[in-house]
Every structure is written in C-alpha cells, then in structure tokens.
C-alpha positions as CSV (number, residue, x, y, z in Angstrom):
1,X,119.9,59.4,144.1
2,X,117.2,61.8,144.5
3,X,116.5,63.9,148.0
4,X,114.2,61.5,149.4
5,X,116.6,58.4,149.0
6,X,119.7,57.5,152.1
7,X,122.6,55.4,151.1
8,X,123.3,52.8,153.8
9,X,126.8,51.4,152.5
10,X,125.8,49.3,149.0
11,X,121.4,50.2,149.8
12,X,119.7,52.7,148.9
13,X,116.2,53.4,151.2
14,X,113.6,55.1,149.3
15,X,112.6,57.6,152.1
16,X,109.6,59.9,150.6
17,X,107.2,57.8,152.3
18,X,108.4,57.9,155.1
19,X,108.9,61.6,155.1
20,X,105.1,62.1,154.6
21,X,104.4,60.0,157.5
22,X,106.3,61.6,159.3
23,X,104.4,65.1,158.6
24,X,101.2,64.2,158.4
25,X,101.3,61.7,162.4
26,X,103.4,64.8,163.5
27,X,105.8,61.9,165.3
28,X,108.2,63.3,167.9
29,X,109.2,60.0,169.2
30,X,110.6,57.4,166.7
31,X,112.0,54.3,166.4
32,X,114.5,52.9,164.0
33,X,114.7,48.9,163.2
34,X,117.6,47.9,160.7
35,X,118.0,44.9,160.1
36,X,121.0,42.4,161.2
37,X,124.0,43.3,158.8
38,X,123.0,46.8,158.5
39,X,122.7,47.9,162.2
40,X,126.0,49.6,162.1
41,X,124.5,52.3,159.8
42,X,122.1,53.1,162.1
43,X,123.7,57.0,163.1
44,X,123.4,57.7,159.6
45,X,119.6,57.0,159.8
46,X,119.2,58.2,162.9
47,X,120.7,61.9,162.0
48,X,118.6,62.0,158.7
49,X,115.4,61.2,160.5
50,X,116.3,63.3,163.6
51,X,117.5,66.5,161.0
52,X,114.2,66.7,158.6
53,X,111.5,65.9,161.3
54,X,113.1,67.2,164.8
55,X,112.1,64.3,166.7
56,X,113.6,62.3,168.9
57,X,115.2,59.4,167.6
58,X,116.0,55.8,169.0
59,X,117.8,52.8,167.1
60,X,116.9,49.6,168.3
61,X,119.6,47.3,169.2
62,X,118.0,44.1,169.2
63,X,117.9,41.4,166.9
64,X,115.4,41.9,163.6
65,X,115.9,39.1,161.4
66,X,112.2,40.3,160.4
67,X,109.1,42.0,160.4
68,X,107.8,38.7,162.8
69,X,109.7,40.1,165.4
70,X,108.2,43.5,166.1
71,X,107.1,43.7,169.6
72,X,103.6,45.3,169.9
73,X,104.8,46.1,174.2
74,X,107.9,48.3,172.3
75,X,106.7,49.7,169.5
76,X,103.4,50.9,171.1
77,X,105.6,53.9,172.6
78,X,106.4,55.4,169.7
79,X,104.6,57.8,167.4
80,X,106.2,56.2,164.3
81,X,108.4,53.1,164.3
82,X,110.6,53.0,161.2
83,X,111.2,49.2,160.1
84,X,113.4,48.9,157.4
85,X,114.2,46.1,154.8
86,X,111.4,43.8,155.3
87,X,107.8,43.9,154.0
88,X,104.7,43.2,156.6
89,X,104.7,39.8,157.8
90,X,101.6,37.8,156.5
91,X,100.7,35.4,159.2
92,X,100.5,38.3,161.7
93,X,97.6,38.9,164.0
94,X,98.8,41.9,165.1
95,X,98.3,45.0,162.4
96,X,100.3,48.2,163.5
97,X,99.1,51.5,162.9
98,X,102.4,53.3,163.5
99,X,105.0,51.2,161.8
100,X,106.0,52.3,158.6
101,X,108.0,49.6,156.2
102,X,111.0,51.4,154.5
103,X,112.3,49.1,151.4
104,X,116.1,48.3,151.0
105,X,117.3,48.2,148.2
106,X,120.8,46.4,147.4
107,X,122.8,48.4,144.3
108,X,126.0,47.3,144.6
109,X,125.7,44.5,141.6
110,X,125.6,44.6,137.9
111,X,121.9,43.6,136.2
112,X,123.4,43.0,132.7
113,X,126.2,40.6,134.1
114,X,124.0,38.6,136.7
115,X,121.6,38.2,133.7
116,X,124.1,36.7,131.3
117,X,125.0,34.1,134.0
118,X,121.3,33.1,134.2
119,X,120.6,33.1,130.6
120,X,123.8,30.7,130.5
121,X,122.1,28.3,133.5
122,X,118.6,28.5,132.0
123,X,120.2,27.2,128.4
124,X,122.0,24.3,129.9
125,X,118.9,23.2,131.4
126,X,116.5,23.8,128.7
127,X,114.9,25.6,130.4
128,X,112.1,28.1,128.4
129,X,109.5,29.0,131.8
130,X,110.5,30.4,134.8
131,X,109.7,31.9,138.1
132,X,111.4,34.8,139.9
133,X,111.4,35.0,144.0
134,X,113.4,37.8,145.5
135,X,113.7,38.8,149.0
136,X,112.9,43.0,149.7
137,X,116.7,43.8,149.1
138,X,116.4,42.9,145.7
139,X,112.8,43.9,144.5
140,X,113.8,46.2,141.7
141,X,116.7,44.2,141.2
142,X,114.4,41.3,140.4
143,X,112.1,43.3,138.2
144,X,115.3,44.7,136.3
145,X,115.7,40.7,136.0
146,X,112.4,39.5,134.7
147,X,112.9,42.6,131.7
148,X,116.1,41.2,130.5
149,X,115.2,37.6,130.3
150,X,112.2,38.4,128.5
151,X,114.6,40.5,126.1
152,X,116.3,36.8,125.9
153,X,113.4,34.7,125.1
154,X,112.6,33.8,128.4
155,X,109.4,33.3,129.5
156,X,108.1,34.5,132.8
157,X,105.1,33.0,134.7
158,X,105.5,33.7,137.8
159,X,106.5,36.6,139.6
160,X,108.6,39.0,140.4
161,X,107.0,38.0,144.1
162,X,108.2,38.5,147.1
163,X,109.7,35.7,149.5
164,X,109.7,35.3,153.4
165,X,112.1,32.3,155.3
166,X,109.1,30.8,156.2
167,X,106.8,31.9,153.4
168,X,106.5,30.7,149.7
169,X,104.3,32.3,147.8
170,X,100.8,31.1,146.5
171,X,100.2,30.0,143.0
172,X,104.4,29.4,142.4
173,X,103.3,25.9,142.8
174,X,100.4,25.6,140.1
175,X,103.0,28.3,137.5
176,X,103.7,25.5,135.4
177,X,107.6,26.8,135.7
178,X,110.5,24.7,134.3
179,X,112.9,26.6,137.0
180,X,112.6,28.8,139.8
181,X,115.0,31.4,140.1
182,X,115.2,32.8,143.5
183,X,117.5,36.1,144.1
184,X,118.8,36.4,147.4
185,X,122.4,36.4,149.1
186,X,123.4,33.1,150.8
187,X,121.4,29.3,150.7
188,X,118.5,30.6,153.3
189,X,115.8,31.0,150.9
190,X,116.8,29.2,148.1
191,X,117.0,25.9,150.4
192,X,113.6,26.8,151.8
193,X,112.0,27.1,148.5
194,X,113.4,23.8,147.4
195,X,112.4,22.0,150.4
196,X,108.7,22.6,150.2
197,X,108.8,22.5,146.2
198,X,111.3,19.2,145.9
199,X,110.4,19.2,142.5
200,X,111.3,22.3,140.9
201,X,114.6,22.5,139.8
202,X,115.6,25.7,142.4
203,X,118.4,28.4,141.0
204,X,120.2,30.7,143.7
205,X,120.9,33.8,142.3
206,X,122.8,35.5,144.0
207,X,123.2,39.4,143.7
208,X,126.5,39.8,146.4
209,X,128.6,37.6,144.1
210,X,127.1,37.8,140.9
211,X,126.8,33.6,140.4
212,X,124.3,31.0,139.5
213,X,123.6,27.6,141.8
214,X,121.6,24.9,142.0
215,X,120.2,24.4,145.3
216,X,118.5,20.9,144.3
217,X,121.3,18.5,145.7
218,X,122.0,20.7,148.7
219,X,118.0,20.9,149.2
220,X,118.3,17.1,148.9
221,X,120.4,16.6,151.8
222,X,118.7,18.4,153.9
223,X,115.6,16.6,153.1
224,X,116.5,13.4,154.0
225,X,117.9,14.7,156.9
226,X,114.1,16.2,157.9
227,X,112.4,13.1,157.5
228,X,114.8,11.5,159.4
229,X,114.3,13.7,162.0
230,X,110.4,13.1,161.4
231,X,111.5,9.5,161.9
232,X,112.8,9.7,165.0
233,X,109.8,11.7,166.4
234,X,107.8,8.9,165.3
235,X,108.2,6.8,168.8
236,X,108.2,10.4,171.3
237,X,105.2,10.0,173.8
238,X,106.4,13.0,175.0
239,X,106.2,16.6,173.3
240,X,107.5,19.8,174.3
241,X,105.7,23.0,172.6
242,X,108.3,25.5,171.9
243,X,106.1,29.2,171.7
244,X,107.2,32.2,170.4
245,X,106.4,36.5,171.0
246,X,105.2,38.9,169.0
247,X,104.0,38.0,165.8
248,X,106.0,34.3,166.1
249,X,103.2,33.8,169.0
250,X,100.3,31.7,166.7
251,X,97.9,30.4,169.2
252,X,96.1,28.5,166.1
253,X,99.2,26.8,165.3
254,X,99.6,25.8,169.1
255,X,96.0,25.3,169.8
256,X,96.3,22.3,167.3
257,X,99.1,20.9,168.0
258,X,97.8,20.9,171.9
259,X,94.5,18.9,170.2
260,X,96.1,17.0,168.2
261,X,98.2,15.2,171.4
262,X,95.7,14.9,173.6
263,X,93.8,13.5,171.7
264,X,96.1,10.2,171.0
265,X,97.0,9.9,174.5
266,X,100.2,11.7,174.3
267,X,102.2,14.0,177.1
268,X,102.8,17.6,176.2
269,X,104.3,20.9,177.7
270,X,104.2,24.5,176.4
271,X,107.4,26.3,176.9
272,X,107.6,30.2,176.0
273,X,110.7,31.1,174.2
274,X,111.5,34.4,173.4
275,X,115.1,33.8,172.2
276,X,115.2,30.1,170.8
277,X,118.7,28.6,170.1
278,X,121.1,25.5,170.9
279,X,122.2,26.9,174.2
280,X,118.6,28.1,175.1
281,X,117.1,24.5,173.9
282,X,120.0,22.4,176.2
283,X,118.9,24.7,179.1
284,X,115.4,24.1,179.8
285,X,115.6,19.9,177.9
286,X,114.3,17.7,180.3
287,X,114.7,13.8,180.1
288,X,110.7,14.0,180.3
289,X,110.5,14.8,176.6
290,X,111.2,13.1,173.6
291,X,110.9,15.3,171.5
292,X,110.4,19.6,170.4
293,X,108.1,21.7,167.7
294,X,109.2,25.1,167.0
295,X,105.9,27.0,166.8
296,X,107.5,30.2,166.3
297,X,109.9,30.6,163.2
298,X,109.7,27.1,161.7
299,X,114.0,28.2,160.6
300,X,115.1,27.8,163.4
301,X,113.8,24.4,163.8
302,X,115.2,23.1,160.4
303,X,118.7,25.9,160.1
304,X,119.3,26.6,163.6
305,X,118.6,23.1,165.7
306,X,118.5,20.4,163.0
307,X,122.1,18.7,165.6
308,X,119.9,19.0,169.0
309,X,120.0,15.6,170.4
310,X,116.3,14.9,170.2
311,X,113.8,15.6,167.5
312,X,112.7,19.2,166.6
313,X,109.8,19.6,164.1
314,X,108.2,22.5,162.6
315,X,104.4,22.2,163.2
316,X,103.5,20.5,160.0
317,X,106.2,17.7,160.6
318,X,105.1,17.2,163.9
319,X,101.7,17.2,162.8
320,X,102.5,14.4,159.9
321,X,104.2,12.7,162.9
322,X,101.5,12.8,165.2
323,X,98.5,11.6,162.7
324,X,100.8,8.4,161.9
325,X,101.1,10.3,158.1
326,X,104.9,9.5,157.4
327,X,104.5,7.7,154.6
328,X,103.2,10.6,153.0
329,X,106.7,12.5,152.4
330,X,107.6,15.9,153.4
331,X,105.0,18.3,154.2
332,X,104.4,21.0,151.5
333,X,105.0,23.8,154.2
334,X,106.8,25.1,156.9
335,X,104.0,26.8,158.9
C-alpha cells in the first residue's frame, strides 16, 4: 500500500487525487461521505484528511446509499466534499464543482479462486461470451477478472463497466453475450440486471463469499410479481406521485407522468419525499389513491415497497400502465 492509499477495514481508497485537490482548492472546510457499511471508519478518514491538509474536517452521518443523494443545500458549504465509493451519478442535473469521488476498493478476496468458480459455472453452461458488470468496490477486482478468463479461453465482449441500482449500462444489451457476470456482494444488482435483461442468463459473483449464482429463477419471481403489481394498477383512477431531493428529484420524469394522467382523465397528486419507506408510505396513504410511482430511486419501489397494500410502480411501469401497454411485458428500464 503506497503513501497515498488508507485502509478502511478489507478497502483500500486510492487517496492521491484527492490529496492534489486538496492543495491545489486550498480547502479548509471538508466533508466526508462513506458510505452505509463503512461509516464506522469514518475517524480514520477524518484524522488522515485532517493531518495532511489542516482543515477542518466533518463526517456526514446520514444515509449515502449513493452518489444520487448528495445534497447540493449541504455540500454547497464546503470547500471540498470527499464522497467515497460511488462514481458520479449519470441521470444528475446537478454537476458539483467541489465534490471529489474517492474509489473503494474491496481486497479482502482471492482473484485466482473466485475465477476458478466462474470458469467452472461458465463450462457447465457452455458458455464461450460473456459480459462483466461490477459495482465501484470491485473495479480492479473486475478487471483482475476479465484477465484471467481471457487466460481461460473466455471471451469477453462487454465490459469491465460499471453498474448503478438503477442503471444498466448501454450497449450490454446489443454485446451478443451468452452470460453476464455481475460482481457485487448480495442479490441487489444482480436481480436488477436480470430484471430489465430477462433474457440473459445473469451470474452473481460474489467477491465477500467467493461463490457463483444464478440469479435467473430468483429474477423470475420477482418478475412475475412486478407485473402483477402492474396489474393491479391497471384499474387505479387515482395516482399519487412520490418525488424525490437532490439528484433523485427528476422533474422530466414527473413532468410526464403529470401529462401523461391528465391527459386520460385521471386524478393525481405530487407528494415530496425525502425519506421514502413502508412506515413513511403508510403515513401520508390516503383512501383517495389507488395507487403510487416512485419517481426518485425506482429500488425502492421494486426492493423496499413491493408488500405496500396498493400498487407502487417505477415510472416506466406506471407509464406501461397508464398508455393501456400491459400486454407488452416488462419495461426494459427502471428509470
């Protein structure tokens, strides 16, 4: 580990970035954002960043699940905001001049060993062509990847590329891929990929316990369980808009949707939500509406509130919905 890297528990943050930035803006106010998971390492960072550049430092304490969630009101009073483990959110409209994205870099797992179990998955499904996704914990991980399989035969045709919750990237579609391999801890993003690409065969590869899944029958479930929902929303006359902050806030997204119901004669309110979960959703449900589109993360409409007791959509759902399209299957998107 060279002078310009921190170890956060099994990470490793590549710092000399960072440490120009901090020179050249001459910050003396900064902010640290670490993700969920990692927050507990933040005195660590703070004492590194505090030591080399004398400034004062502040951790944030509130959630980051990602870079969608930086506040423009908070971050605009710092001289450097430090945001670590995600890359710059794509569907912004906000572009910050004073946040700096640290990568996070997961080194707690061993290359040779995770490749031999997907070399052994690949050959039982005959598979020769594949795509890699990884989320920003495991970029050089993923590269580290694509070398070895290549030393095994395998062909690569898409990626390494990066992957959000929300966000699959362009092109993996038109690869021509026999599997998609996406490395990441946990079923988040290999469920999302296989949702909005039901047929690729989808591998989880995951880094944390060194195994090989296949996230197609898992993926299947949950899409029959989203049309059903899409289903159900088919007889709503009622809508409620559910908006986000920060970058979550898309005025396109809502601006559409807002069309798109008036137009066919249907009732709709806009309801801001800053923090969006079960509790938060029972709270402000009225027996007015029939049913909800999450705006904001599309997640949290399909992970977080797929049991609420009336419909909840992600816009392109709800959009299939409202234009009578549900014979059309599931939307190639979630935003």
């Amino acid at each position: 580990m060279s002078s310009a890297e921190l170890r956060l528990g099994d990470y490793e943050l590549d710092l000399g970035y960072l440490l120009r930035e901090l020179v050249e803006r001459r910050a003396r106010r900064v902010l640290v954002q670490l993700p969920e998971g990692l927050k507990r390492y933040y005195t660590k960072l703070v004492d590194f960043l505090s030591k080399v550049s004398g400034a004062e430092v502040v951790a944030d304490a509130s959630p980051i699940y990602g870079s969608c969630l930086i506040d423009p009101a908070e971050v605009s009073g710092y001289d450097l905001v430090v945001h670590v483990g995600h890359d710059p959110y794509p569907l912004s409209s906000f572009r910050f001049s004073n946040v700096v994205y640290v990568d996070l870099e997961y080194v707690g797992t061993d290359v040779e060993e995770l490749a031999e179990a997907v070399e052994g998955s690949l050959r039982g499904l005959g598979a020769t062509k594949v795509a890699v996704l990884a989320t920003n914990q495991h970029k050089r991980l993923s590269r580290e990847l694509v070398a070895r399989l290549g030393e095994r035969g395998f062909r690569v045709v898409f990626g390494p590329a990066l992957i959000l919750g929300c966000y699959v990237p362009h092109g993996l579609r038109d690869s021509g891929a026999d599997v998609v391999l996406v490395v990441a801890g946990g079923r988040f993003h290999a469920l999302g990929t296989s949702l909005v690409l039901p047929e690729a065969r989808v591998l989880r590869v995951d880094p944390y316990t060194r195994t090989v899944s296949d996230a197609s029958s898992e993926a299947a479930k949950l899409l029959s369980m989203r049309l059903m929902k899409m289903w159900e929303a088919a007889s709503a006359r009622s809508w409620g808009i559910l908006v986000g902050v920060a970058s979550q806030y898309r005025p396109y997204v809502v601006e559409t949707l807002r069309k798109e119901l008036s137009e066919r004669g249907f009732r709709y309110y806009v309801l801001k939500a800053p923090i969006l979960n079960l509790d938060a959703l029972r709270n402000v449900d009225s027996p007015d509406i029939d049913a909800y589109v999450v705006t904001s993360c599309p997640r949290v409409a399909v992970d977080d509130l797929y049991h609420f007791e009336k419909p909840v959509l992600t816009p392109p759902e709800a959009l299939q919905v409202i234009r009578g399209l549900l014979g059309q299957g599931y939307p190639r998107s979630f935003i």
